[in-house]
LOKOL-225734 format. One line per 10 residues: number of its first residue (from 0); their letters; for each residue y negated, x, z of C-alpha. Coordinates in steps of 0.25 Angstrom, whole numbers, plus 5000, padded with zeros to 4 digits. Example, Ala and Ser with C-alpha at 12.3 -4.5 7.8 and 13.67 -1.06 7.14 Angstrom:
0	as	5018,5049,5031  5004,5055,5029
This chain:
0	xxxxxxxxxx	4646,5126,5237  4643,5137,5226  4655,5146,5225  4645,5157,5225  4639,5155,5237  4650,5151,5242  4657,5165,5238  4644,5171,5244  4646,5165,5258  4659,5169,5259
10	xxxxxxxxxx	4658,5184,5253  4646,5183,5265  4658,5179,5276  4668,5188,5271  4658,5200,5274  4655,5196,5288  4671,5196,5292  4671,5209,5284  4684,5216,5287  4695,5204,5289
20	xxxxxxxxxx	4700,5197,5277  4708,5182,5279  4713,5176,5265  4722,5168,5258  4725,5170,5245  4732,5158,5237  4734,5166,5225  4742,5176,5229  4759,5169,5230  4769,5178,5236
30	xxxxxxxxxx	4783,5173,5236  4795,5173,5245  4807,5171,5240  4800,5163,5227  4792,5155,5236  4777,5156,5235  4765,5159,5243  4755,5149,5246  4746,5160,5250  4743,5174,5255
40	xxxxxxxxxx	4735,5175,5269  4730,5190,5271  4721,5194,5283  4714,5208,5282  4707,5218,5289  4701,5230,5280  4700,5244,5284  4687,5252,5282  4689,5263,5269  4679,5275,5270
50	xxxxxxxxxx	4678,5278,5257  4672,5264,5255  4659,5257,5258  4667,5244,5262  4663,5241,5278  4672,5245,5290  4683,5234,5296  4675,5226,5306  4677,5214,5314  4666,5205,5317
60	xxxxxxxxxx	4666,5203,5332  4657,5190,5333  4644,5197,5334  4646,5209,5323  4656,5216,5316  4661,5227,5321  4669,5237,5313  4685,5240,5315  4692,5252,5320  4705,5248,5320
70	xxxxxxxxxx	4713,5235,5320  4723,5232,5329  4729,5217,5326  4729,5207,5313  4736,5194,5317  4736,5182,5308  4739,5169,5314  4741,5154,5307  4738,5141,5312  4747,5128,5306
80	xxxxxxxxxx	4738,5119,5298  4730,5107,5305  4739,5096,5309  4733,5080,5309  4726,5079,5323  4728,5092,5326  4714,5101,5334  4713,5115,5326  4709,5123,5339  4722,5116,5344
90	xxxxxxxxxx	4731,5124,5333  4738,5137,5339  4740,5148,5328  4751,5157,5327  4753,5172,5324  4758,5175,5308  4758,5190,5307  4749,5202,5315  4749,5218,5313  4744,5226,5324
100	xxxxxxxxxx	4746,5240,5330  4760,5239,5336  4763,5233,5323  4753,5237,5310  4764,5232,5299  4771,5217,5298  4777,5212,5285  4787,5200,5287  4790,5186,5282  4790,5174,5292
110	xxxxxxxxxx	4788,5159,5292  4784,5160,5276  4775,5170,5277  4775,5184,5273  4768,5195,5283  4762,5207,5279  4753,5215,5289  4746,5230,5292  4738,5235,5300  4729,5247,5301
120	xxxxxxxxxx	4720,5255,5308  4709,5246,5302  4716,5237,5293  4724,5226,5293  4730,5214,5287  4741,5203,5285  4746,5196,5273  4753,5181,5275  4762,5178,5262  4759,5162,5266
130	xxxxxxxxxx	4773,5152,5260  4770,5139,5267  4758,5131,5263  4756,5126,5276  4754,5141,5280  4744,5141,5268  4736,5130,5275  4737,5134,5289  4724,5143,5296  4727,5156,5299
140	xxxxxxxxxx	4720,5166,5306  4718,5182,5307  4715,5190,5319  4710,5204,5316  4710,5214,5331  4703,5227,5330  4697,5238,5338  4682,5241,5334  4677,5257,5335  4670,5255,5349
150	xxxxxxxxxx	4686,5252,5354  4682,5236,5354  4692,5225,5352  4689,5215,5340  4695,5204,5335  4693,5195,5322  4700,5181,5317  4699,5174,5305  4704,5161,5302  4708,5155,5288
160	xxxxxxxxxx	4711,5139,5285  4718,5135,5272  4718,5121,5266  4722,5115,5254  4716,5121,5242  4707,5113,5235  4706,5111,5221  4692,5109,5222  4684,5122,5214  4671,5125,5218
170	xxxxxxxxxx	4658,5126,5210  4651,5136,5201  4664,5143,5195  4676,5132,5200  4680,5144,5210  4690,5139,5221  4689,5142,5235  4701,5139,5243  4699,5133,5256  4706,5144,5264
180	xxxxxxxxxx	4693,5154,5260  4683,5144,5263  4689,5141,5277  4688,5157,5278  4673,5157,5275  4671,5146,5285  4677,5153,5295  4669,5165,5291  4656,5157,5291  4659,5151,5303
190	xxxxxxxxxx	4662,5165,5310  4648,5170,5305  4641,5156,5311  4646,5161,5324  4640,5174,5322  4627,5169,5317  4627,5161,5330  4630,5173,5338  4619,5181,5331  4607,5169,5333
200	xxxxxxxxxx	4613,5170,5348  4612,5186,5348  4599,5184,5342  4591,5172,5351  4597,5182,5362  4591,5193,5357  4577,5185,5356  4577,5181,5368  4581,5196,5374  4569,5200,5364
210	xxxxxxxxxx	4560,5190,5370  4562,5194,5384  4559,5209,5382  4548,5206,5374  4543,5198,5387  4547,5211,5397  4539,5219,5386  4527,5211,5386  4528,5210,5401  4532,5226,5402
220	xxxxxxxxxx	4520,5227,5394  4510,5217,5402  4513,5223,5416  4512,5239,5408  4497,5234,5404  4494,5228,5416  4501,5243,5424  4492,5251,5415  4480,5242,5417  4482,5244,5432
230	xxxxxxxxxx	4484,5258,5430  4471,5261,5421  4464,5253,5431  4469,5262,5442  4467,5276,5433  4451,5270,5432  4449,5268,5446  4454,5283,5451  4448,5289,5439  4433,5281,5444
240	xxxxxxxxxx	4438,5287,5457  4440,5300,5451  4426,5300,5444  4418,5298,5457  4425,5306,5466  4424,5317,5452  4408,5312,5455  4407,5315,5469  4414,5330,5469  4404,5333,5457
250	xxxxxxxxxx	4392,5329,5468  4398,5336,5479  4401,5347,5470  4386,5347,5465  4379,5347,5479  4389,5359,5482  4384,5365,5470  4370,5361,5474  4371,5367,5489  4378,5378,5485
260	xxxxxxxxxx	4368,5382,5474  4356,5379,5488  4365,5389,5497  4365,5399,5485  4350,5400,5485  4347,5400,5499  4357,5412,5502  4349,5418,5489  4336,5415,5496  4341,5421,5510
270	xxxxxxxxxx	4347,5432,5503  4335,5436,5494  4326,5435,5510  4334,5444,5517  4335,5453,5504  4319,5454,5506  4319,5454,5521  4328,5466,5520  4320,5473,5510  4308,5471,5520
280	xxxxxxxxxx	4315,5476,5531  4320,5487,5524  4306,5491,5519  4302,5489,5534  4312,5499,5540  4308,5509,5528  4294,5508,5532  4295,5511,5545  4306,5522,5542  4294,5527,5534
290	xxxxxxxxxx	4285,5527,5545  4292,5532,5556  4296,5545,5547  4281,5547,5545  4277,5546,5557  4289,5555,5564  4285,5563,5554  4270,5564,5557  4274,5565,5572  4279,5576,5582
300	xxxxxxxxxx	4291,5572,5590  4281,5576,5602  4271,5565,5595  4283,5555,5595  4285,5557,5608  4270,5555,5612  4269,5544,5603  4281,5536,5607  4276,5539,5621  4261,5533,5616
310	xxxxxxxxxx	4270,5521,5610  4276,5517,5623  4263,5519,5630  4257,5510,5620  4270,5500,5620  4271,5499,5636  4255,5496,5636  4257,5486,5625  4256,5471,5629  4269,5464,5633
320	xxxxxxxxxx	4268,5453,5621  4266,5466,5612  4277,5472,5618  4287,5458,5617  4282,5458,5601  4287,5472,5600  4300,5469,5607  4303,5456,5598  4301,5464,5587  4309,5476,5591
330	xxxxxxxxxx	4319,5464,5593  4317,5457,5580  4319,5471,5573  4332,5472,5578  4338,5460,5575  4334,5462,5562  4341,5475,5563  4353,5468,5567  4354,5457,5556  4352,5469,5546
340	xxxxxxxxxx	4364,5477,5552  4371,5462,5550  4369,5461,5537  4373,5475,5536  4386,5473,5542  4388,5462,5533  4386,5468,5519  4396,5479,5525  4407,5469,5530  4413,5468,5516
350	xxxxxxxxxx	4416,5483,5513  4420,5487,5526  4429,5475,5525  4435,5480,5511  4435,5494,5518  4442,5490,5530  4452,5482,5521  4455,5495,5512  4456,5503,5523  4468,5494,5528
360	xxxxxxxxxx	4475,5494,5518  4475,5507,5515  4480,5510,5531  4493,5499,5528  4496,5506,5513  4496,5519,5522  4505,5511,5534  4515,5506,5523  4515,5518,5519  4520,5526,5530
370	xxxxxxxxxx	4529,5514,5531  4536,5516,5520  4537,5530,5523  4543,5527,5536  4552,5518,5530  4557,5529,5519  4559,5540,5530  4566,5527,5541  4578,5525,5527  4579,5539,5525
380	xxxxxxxxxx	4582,5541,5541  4592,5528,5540  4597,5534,5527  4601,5548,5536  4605,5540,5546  4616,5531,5538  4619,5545,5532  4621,5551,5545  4629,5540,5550  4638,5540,5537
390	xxxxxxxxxx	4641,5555,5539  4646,5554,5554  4656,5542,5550  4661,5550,5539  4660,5561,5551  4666,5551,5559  4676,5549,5551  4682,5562,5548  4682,5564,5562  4693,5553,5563
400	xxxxxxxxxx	4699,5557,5551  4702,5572,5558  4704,5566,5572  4715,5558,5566  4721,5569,5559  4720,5578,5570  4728,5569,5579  4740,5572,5573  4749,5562,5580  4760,5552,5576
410	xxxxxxxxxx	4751,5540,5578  4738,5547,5570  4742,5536,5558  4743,5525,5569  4729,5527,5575  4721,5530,5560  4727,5515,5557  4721,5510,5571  4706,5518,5570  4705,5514,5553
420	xxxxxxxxxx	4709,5497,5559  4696,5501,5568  4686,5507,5557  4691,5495,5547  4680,5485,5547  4683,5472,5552  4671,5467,5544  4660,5467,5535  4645,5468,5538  4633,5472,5534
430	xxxxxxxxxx	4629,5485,5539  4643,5490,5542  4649,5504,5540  4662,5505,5538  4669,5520,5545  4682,5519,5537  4684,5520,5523  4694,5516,5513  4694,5524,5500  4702,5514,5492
440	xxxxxxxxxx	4692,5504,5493  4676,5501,5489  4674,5496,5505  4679,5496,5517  4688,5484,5518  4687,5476,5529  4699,5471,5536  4696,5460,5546  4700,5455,5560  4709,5444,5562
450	xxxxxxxxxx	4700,5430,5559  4688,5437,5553  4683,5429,5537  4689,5436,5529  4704,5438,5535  4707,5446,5524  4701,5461,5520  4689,5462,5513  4680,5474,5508  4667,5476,5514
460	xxxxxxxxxx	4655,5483,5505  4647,5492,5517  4639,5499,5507  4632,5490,5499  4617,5482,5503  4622,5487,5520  4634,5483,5518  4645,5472,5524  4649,5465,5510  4663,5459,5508
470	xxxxxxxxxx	4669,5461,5494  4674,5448,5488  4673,5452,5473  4676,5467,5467  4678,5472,5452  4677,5487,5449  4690,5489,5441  4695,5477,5434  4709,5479,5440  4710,5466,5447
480	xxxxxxxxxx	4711,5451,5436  4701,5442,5441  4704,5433,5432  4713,5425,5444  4716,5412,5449  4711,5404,5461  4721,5407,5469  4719,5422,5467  4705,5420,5468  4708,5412,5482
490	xxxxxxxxxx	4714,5423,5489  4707,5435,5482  4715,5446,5473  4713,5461,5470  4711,5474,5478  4699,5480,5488  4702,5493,5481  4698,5488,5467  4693,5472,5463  4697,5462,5471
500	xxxxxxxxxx	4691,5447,5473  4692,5444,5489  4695,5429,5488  4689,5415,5488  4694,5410,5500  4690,5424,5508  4676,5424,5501  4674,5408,5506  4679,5411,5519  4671,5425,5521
510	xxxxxxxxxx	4657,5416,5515  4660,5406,5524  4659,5414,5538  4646,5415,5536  4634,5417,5526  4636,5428,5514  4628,5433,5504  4635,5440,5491  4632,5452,5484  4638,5456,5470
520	xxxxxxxxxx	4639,5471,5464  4639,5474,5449  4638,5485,5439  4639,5482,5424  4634,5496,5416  4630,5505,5426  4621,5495,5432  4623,5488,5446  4617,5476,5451  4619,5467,5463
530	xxxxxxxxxx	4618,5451,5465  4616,5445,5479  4616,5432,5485  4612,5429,5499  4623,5418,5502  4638,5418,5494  4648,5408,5500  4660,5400,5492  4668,5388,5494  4682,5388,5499
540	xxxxxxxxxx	4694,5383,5487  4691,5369,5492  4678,5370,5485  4681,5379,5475  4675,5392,5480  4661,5387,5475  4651,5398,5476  4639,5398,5486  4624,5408,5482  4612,5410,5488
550	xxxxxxxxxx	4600,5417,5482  4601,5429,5475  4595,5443,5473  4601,5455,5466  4599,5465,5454  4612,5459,5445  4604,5446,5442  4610,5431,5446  4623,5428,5439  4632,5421,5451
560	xxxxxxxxxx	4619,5410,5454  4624,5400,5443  4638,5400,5449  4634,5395,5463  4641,5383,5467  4651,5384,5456  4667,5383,5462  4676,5395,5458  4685,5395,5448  4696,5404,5441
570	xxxxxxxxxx	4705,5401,5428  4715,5392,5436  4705,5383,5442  4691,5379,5435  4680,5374,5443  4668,5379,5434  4658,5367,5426  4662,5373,5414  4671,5366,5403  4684,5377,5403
580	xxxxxxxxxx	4688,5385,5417  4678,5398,5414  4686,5405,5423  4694,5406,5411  4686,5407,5401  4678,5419,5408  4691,5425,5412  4687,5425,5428  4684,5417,5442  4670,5414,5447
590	xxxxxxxxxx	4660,5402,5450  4660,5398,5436  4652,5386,5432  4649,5384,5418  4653,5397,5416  4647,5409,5423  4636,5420,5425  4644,5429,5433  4658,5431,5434  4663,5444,5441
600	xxxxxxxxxx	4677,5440,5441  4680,5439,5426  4688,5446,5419  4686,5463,5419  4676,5469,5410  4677,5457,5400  4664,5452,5393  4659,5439,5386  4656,5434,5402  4670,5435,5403
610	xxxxxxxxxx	4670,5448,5414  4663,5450,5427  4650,5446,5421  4636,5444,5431  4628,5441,5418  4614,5443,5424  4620,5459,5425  4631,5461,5414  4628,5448,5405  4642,5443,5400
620	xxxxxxxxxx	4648,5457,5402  4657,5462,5413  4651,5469,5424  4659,5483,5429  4659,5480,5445  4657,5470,5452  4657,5467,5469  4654,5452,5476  4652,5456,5491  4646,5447,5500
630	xxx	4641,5450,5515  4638,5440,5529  4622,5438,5530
C-alpha cells in the first residue's frame, strides 16, 4: 500500500476518535536501575483550550460524538499475549494503573512497569514505562468514563496489539510502520465500519419512516380533495336553492309592488270621486241657501205662513206615489247628511286625539307636581317631628337627671347604676335611638345579654344612613400600631374611645348570624366619601378569614372588589399570591392578593401605598379617617 494513502487513512481515523490518544512509542528508553525500556505505552484524554480553535473533548457514543464535560475514570488494562490453542475471547485481562475522582494522582513502580497518572476536570492520562518484552507484545486496552453536558454517562475503549517488528520498510520513501499502529488503525477502521453499518440502518429506517408519511400524506391529501369536492358540491346545491328561492321573493315582491301600485290608484280614483261629489253637494246646499234667503226675503212671515199652509194643502192633495218619492228623498238626503257628519268626525279624530293627549299630560305634570309638593311639606313635618321627639328625650333626660339628684339618699349611686343598665342598648338595629349618652365615646356602645353574637361589647353607629351599624374598623388619631400579628388581629386590640379593630373572630361570628352588608367612611383632604357593599361576611381562622362581597355602590369608587376572596394576612403569617409577605412590605394586615388597592390598616399617615390608602379616593396616599361598620339586612 502507498505510504501516503496509507498516512491519509489513518490521519482520516485518528480524527473520528478525536479526543483519546492510545500509542506506543519504541523510541523513547527509560531506564530503571540501568535496565532499559522496550517501550512507553501512553493513553490520553485532552482537555478543550478556549483560546484555541482545536475541537472540545468528545466521546463517540456509537451513533455520534458527543462532547465531554467532565471525566471521571482512565483505566488501562493488559491482556498476556496469545498462547498456542489458546481462543482470544477466552483471555481475561487485568487492571495496570487507573486515575479517577477519589483518586486523581498515581505514580508508582510495580511488576516492571513504571505508573504515572492524572486526572482532571476534562483531561486525563497514564503513562506505562514497559521493562519486560513480553509486556511490549501483549494487548492492552484503555477505558475512558465521562459525563457529557446533558448529565449523560459515556464510556469509550480502545485496544492496541503489539507484534514483532518487522524489518520490512514500505514503499514510496522506505518509511516503517510498526505493527502496533497498524493494529490501531484496524481497530479504528473497524469501529467506523460499525458505525457506517449503524448509519445505512438509521438511514433504510428513516426511508421507510419517509415512505410511510409520504403515503398518509398522499392519503391526507386524496381524502381533503375528495372533502372539498363534497363540500363544493354541497355549497353548489344550496347556493341553486338560494337563487330560486332569491327568484321567487323577487316575484312575490313584484306582484306586491304590482297590487299595491292597483290599490293606490283606486283609493286615488275614489278619493278624487268623493272630492267632486262633495263639491257638488256643497254647490247644492249653497244654492238652495241662496234661494231660500231670497225668497224669505221677498216674503212676509204672514205670506210664510200662508204659503207653508198652501204647501201642505198642496202636499196633502198630492198623490201618494208622489208623496213615497218625496219621503225616499227626504230619506236619501239624510243619510247623506249622515255620511258627511262621518267623514266630518274622521278628519276631526286626529287632533282631538293630540288634543286630548296634551291635555293629559299636562293634568299628570300638575298631579306630580303637587306630589312633590306634598312630599316636601310630609319631610319637613317628619323633620319637626324627629326634632320634637329629640327635644323631649333630651327633656326626658334632664328630668331623670334632676329626679335623681333630688333624691338625695344613700342608695341614689345605687339606683343611677340600675336605670343607666336599663337605657344601655342591648343591641344594634337599624332605626334605633339610643336615651343614654356616653361623652368619651363616637357611639353608644352596646353591651350585650348573656348568649347574644357578639358576647363582647361593640360600638353601635345610630346616626349614619338610619342607623344600626357596628363598628369593627376605626382610625381617627393614629394612637393605636396596626402594624400586629394574627394573634392580636384574632382577638381585636385598641380602644372604643380612639382606633380600635374589633376582632376577626368577633367579626366572623357577628357575619355569620345572619346576612350583612358593609359600609366604609372616609375623609382624605377635606373630602368625604362612602363605599357600600350589600353583603360583607369572612371565614373563620380555619380558613384564613377569607373576605366575602357583594355589589357595590358608593361615592369613594371600588377599591376592596379585587380583594374578594383573598385570605387575611399580617407580617407573621403570609397568605397573599404575592412573591414576599405584603403585609410587610406595606407595613399593614388586610386581604392582600398580589398586593393591594385598599389597605385601611397600614401604617399611619404613611405614603408610597404604604398607609391607609383607598386608591380609587386618595391614590397611594394615606387617608385622615377612616370607619368599616357593618349592619344586619
Amino acid at each position: 500500500m502507498d505510504s501516503r494513502l496509507f498516512f491519509t487513512v489513518a490521519l482520516c481515523l485518528l480524527q473520528v476518535t478525536w479526543g483519546l490518544q492510545f500509542t506506543l512509542d519504541r523510541d523513547m528508553i527509560s531506564t530503571q536501575g540501568g535496565r532499559p525500556a522496550c517501550g512507553v505505552l501512553s493513553c490520553v484524554q485532552r482537555g478543550h483550550d478556549s483560546s484555541s480553535t482545536t475541537p472540545s473533548p468528545q466521546i463517540d457514543d456509537g451513533n455520534y460524538s458527543t462532547p465531554v464535560s467532565t471525566v471521571t475514570r482512565m483505566a488501562i488494562y493488559k491482556t498476556d499475549p496469545d498462547s498456542p490453542g489458546a481462543q482470544r475471547d477466552s483471555r481475561k485481562p487485568f487492571l495496570v494503573a487507573s486515575v479517577n475522582s477519589q483518586q486523581p494522582r498515581v505514580s508508582r513502580v510495580a511488576n516492571a512497569i513504571k505508573v504515572d497518572g492524572r486526572l482532571e476536570t476534562s483531561t486525563a492520562s497514564i503513562r506505562l514505562e514497559l521493562f519486560k518484552q513480553e509486556d511490549c507484545r501483549a494487548e492492552f486496552t484503555c477505558q475512558l468514563v465521562a459525563v457529557d453536558a446533558q448529565g449523560r454517562e459515556l464510556v469509550r475503549t480502545s485496544h492496541l496489539l503489539q507484534q514483532p517488528s518487522s524489518s520490512a520498510s514500505h514503499s514510496a520513501g522506505g518509511q516503517g510502520w510498526t505493527p502496533a499502529v497498524v493494529m490501531h488503525l484496524v481497530d479504528l477502521a473497524q469501529d467506523l465500519n460499525t458505525n457506517m453499518q449503524l448509519m445505512r440502518s438509521a438511514m433504510d429506517d428513516f426511508r421507510d419512516r419517509l415512505g410511510g408519511v409520504e403515503d398518509k400524506v398522499a392519503a391526507s391529501e386524496n381524502g381533503l380533495s375528495g372533502g372539498l369536492r363534497n363540500l363544493e358540491n354541497r355549497m353548489e346545491d344550496k347556493m341553486e336553492r338560494l337563487e330560486d328561492k332569491f327568484d321567487s321573493l323577487e316575484d312575490k315582491f313584484k306582484r306586491l309592488e304590482d297590487k299595491t301600485v292597483s290599490t293606490e290608484v283606486n283609493v286615488l280614483q275614489k278619493m278624487d270621486e268623493r272630492n267632486v261629489f262633495d263639491k257638488a253637494f256643497a254647490n247644492k246646499i249653497d244654492s238652495l241657501e241662496d234661494k231660500l234667503e231670497k225668497w224669505v226675503a221677498a216674503q212676509s212671515k204672514a205670506d210664510c205662513s200662508q204659503t207653508l199652509s198652501n204647501l201642505t194643502s198642496k202636499l196633502n192633495a198630492l198623490p201618494s206615489s208622489v208623496k213615497t218619492y218625496v219621503e225616499d228623498s227626504f230619506e236619501a238626503f239624510k243619510r247623506e247628511a249622515r255620511e258627511q257628519d262621518y267623514l266630518l268626525n274622521e278628519t276631526l279624530r286626529a287632533p282631538l286625539a293630540q288634543i286630548i293627549q296634551n291635555s293629559t299630560t299636562f293634568v299628570v305634570s300638575k298631579i306630580n307636581d303637587r306630589v312633590d309638593r306634598f312630599y316636601d311639606r310630609l319631610e319637613e313635618h317628619f323633620a319637626q317631628l324627629s326634632s320634637s321627639i329629640n327635644e323631649s328625650v333630651i327633656h326626658t333626660r334632664s328630668s331623670f337627671r334632676d329626679t335623681v339628684t333630688a333624691m338625695n339618699i344613700s342608695d341614689a349611686n345605687e339606683v343611677a347604676a340600675v336605670v343607666r343598665d336599663i337605657l344601655t342598648p342591648k343591641t344594634c338595629s337599624k332605626g334605633m335611638i339610643s336615651l343614654l349618652t356616653q361623652p368619651s365615646y363616637p357611639y353608644p356602645v352596646v353591651k350585650p345579654s348573656s348568649g347574644d353574637i357578639p358576647a363582647v361589647p361593640y360600638l353601635c353607629d345610630t346616626v349614619t344612613d338610619a342607623g344600626g351599624w357596628i363598628i369593627i374598623q376605626r382610625r381617627t388619631t393614629g394612637n393605636v400600631d396596626f402594624y400586629r400579628n394574627w394573634a392580636d388581629y384574632k382577638k381585636g386590640f385598641g380602644t372604643f374611645d380612639d382606633d380600635f379593630w374589633l376582632g376577626n373572630d368577633n367579626i366572623h361570628a357577628i357575619t355569620s348570624s345572619g346576612l350583612y352588608e358593609l359600609r366604609v367612611d372616609l375623609r382624605y383632604n377635606g373630602k368625604a366619601a362612602f363605599a357600600h357593599y350589600d353583603t360583607f361576611y369572612i371565614a373563620d381562622e380555619v380558613h384564613l378569614y377569607a373576605l366575602t362581597l357583594g355589589s357595590y355602590h358608593g361615592t369613594a369608587g371600588d377599591a376592596l372588589s379585587g380583594h374578594n376572596g383573598r385570605p387575611f394576612t399580617t407580617l407573621d403569617r403570609d397568605n397573599d399570591s404575592y412573591g414576599r409577605n405584603c403585609a410587610v412590605d406595606f407595613t399593614g394586615a388586610w386581604w392582600y392578593g398580589g398586593c393591594h388597592s385598599s389597605n385601611l390598616n397600614g401604617k399611619w399617615k404613611a405614603g408610597a401605598n404604604k398607609g391607609p390608602r383607598w386608591s380609587t379616593f386618595s391614590s397611594d396616599n394615606a387617608v385622615s379617617f377612616s370607619e368599616m361598620k357593618i349592619r344586619k339586612k
